[in-house]
Each structure stands twice: as structure tokens, then as C-alpha cells.
C-alpha positions in Angstrom: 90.3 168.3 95.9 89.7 168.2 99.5 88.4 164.4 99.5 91.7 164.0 97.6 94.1 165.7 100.6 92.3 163.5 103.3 92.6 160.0 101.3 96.6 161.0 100.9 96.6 161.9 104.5 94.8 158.6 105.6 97.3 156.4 103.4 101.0 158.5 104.7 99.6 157.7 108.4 98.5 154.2 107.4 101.7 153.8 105.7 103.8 155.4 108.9 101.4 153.4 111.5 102.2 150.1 110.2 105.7 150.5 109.0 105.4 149.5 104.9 107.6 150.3 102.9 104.9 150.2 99.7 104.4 153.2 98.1 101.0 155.1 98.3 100.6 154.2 95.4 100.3 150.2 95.8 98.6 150.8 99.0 95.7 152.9 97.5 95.5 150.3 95.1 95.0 147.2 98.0 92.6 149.9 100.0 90.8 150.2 96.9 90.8 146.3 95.9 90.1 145.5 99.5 87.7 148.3 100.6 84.6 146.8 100.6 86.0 143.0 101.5 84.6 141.2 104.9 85.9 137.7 104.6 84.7 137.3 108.2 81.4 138.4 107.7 80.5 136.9 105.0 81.8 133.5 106.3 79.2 134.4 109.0 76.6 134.8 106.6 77.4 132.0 105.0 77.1 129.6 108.4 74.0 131.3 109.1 72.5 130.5 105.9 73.4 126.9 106.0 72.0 126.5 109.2 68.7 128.2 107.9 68.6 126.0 105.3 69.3 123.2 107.2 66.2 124.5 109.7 64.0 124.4 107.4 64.6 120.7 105.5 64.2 119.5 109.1 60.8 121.3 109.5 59.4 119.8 106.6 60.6 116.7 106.8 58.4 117.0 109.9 55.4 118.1 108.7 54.9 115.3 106.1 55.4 112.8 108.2 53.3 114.4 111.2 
């Protein structure tokens, strides 16, 4: 009940902070699609990766022709 009372508390203040006129309905529902979503990060992780990968074709292209 009580975790209940602060996520409705969380979503009027979101709702007043921001001005939207969705209900808190619809915005539980985008918090709750949406929660767990870093599109920067993992765009990050992404770049990093690639890099990695590209690392390490360069290193062993290296060490068969060394």
C-alpha cells in the first residue's frame, strides 16, 4: 500500500512539475515502458565496444605479420 501512495505521489508531482495534461494513468504507463531505457548509455556502450573490437583486429593483424 505504502509503495502504492509514494508512486501516485511521484506521478501528481511529475505531472504538476512538467505541466502534462496526460492522466496518471498514461504516464505510469510511459514511466513503466520507459523505466529501465538509457538510449544514451547504451549508445555509449555501443561506441565503446566498436572501438574494442576495432582494437583488437588491429592488434592481430600485427602480430601475424610481426
Amino acid at each position: 500500500m505504502l509503495c502504492a501512495l509514494i508512486s501516485y505521489l511521484l506521478l501528481s508531482l511529475y505531472q504538476r512539475r512538467t505541466g502534462t495534461q496526460q492522466s496518471l494513468w498514461m504516464l505510469m504507463v510511459e514511466v513503466q515502458a520507459t523505466l529501465f531505457q538509457r538510449p544514451g548509455l547504451e549508445a555509449e556502450r555501443y561506441r565503446r565496444r566498436q572501438e574494442r573490437i576495432r582494437e583488437i583486429n588491429l592488434r592481430q593483424g600485427q602480430l601475424l605479420i610481426a
